[in-house]
C-alpha positions as a LaTeX table, in Angstrom:
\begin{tabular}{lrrr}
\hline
Residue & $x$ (\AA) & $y$ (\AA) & $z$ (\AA) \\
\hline
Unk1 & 0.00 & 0.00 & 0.00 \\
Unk2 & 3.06 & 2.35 & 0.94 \\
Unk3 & 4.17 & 1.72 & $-2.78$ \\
Unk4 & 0.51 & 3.05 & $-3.84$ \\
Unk5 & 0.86 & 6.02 & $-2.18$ \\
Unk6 & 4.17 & 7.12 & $-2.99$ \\
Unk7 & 3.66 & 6.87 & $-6.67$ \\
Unk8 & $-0.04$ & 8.07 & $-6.07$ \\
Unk9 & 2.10 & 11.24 & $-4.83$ \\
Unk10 & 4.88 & 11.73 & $-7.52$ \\
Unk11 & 2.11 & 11.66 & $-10.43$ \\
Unk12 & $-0.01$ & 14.24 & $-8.39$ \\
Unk13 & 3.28 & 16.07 & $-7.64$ \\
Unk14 & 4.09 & 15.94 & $-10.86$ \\
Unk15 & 1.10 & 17.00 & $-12.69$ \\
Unk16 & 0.66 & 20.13 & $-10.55$ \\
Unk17 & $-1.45$ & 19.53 & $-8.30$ \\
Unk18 & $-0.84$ & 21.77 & $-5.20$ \\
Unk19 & $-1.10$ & 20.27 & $-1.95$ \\
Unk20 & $-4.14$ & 22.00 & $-1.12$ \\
Unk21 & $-6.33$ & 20.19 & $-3.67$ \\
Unk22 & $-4.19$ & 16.89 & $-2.32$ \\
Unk23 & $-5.35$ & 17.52 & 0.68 \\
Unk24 & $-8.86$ & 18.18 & 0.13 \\
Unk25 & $-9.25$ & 15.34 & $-2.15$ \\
Unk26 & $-8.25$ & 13.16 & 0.03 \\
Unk27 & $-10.64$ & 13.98 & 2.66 \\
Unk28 & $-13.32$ & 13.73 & 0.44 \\
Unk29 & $-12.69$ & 10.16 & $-0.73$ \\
Unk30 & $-11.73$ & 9.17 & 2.44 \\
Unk31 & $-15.27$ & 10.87 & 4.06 \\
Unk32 & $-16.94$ & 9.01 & 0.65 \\
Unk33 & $-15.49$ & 5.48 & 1.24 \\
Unk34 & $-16.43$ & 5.29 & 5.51 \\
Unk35 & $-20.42$ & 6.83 & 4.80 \\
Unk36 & $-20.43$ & 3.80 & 2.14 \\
Unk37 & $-19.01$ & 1.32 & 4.52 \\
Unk38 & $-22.20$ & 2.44 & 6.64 \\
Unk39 & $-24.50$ & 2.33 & 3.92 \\
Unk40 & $-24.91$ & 6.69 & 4.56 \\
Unk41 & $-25.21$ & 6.80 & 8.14 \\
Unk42 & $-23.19$ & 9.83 & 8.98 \\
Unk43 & $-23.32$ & 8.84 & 13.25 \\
Unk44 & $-21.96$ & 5.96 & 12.23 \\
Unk45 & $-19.13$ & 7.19 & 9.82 \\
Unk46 & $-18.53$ & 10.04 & 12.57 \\
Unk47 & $-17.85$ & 8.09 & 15.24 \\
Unk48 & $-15.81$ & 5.54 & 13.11 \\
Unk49 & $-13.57$ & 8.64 & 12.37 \\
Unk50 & $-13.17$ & 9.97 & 15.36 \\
Unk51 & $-15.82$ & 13.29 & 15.02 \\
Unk52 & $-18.67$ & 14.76 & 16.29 \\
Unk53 & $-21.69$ & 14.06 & 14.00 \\
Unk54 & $-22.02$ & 18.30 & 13.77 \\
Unk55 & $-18.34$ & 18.36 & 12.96 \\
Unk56 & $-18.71$ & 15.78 & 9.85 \\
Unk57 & $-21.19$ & 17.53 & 8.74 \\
Unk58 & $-19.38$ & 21.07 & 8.47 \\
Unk59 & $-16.39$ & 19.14 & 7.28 \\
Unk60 & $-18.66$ & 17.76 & 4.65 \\
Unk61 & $-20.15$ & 21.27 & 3.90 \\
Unk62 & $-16.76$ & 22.52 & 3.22 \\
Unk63 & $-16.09$ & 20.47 & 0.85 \\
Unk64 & $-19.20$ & 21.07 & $-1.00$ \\
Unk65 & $-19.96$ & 17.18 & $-0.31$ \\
Unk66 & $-24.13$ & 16.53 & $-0.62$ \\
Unk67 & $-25.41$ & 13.82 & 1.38 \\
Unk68 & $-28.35$ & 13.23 & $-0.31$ \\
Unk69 & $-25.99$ & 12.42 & $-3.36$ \\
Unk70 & $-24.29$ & 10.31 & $-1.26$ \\
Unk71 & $-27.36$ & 8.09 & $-0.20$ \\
Unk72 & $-28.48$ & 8.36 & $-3.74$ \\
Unk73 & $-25.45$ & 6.36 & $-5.25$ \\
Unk74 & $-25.91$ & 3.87 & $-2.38$ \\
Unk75 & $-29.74$ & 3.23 & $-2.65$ \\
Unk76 & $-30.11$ & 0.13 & $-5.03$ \\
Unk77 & $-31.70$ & 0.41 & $-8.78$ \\
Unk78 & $-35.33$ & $-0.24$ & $-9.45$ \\
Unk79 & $-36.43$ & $-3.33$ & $-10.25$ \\
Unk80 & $-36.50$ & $-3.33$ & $-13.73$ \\
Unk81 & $-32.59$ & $-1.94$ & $-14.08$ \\
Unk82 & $-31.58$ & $-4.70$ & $-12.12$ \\
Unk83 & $-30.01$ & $-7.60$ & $-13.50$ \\
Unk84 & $-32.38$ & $-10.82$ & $-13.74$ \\
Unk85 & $-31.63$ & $-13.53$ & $-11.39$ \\
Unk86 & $-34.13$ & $-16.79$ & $-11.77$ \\
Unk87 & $-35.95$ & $-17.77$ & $-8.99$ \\
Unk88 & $-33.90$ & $-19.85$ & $-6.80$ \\
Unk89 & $-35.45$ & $-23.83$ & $-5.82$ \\
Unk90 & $-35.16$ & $-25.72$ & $-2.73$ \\
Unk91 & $-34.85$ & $-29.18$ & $-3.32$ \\
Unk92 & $-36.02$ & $-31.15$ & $-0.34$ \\
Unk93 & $-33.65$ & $-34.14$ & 0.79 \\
Unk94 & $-35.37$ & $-37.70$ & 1.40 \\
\hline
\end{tabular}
């Protein structure tokens, strides 16, 4: 993983991206990828990070991050975008 990041960081370095925008990128996937892990629930994903609930959600508003957008991509399609899957059958055992 320590290999990931470091050439993560010379391409980002290197393409001019100031360590500002680093910064704040990385808080936003990072914010993303714990509200997924709890399916939206931001007192869940605030105490799993170590924040007041109030406090992810200013952190969130700073960086312009929408939680309804953010429930949106987790809720699950309707059924007719959803792949068909035949009816499973339970075969009984003598």
């Amino acid at each position: 993983m320590k290999r990931e990041l470091d050439n993560l960081v010379v391409q980002m370095y290197a393409s001019g991206i100031t360590y500002d925008e680093a910064v704040r990128e990385f808080r936003r996937r990072y914010i993303q990828e714990v509200l997924g892990h709890h399916r939206g629930n931001q007192c869940k994903a605030a105490k799993e990070l170590g924040v007041h609930r109030n406090t992810l959600s200013r952190i969130m508003a700073d960086l312009q991050m929408d939680p309804a957008q953010i429930k949106l991509g987790l809720k699950r399609p309707p059924r007719s975008e959803r792949p068909f899957a035949p009816p499973v059958q339970l075969v009984r055992s003598k």
